[in-house]
C-alpha positions as CSV (number, residue, x, y, z in Angstrom):
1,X,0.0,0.0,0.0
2,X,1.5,3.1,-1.0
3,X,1.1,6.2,1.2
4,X,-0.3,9.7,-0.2
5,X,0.3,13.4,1.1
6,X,-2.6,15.8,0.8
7,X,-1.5,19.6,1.2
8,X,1.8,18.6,2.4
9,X,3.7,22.0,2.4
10,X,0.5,24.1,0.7
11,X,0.5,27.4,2.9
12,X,-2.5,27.3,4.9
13,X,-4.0,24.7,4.4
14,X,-4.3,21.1,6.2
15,X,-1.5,18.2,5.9
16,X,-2.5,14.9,5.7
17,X,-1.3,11.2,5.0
18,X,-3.1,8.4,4.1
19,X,-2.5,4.8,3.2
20,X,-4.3,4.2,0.3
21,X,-3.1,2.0,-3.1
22,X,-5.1,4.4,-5.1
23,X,-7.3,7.3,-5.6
24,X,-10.3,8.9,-7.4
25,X,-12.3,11.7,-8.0
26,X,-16.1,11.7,-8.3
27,X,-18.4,14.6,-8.2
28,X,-17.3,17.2,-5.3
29,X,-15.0,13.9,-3.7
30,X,-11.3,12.8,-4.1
31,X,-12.0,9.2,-2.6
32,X,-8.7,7.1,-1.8
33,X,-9.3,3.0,-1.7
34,X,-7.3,0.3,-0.5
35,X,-5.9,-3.1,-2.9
36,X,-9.4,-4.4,-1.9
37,X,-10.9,-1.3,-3.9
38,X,-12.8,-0.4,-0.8
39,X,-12.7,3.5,0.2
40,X,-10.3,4.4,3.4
41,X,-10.8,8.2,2.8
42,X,-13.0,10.5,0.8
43,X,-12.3,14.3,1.4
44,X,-14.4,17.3,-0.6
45,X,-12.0,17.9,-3.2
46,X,-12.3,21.8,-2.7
47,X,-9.9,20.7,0.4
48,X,-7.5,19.3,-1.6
49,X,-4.9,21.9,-3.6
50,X,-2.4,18.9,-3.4
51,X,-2.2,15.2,-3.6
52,X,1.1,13.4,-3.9
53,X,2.5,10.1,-3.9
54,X,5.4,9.9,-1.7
55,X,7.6,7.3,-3.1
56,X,8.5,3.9,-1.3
């Protein structure tokens, strides 16, 4: 499972990390699923000015 930075370093706005093996956006979301294809994380993707992979 790789592991995903949201806003990492984006002035004012909120870091976080998830473990996720992928991601997706639908509609207003930015959902994040595990190998089982099943969502871990779904944030509104208005939050979300930054999404990187950090490498393993």
């Amino acid at each position: 499972m790789a592991h995903f930075w949201i806003n990492k370093d984006v002035p004012g706005a909120r870091e976080h990390q998830v473990a996720a093996q992928t991601y997706g956006v639908e509609g207003d979301y930015v959902h994040f699923y595990d190998d089982s294809k099943l969502k871990v994380l779904s944030i509104r993707k208005e939050t979300a000015f930054l999404i990187e992979r950090s490498s393993d």
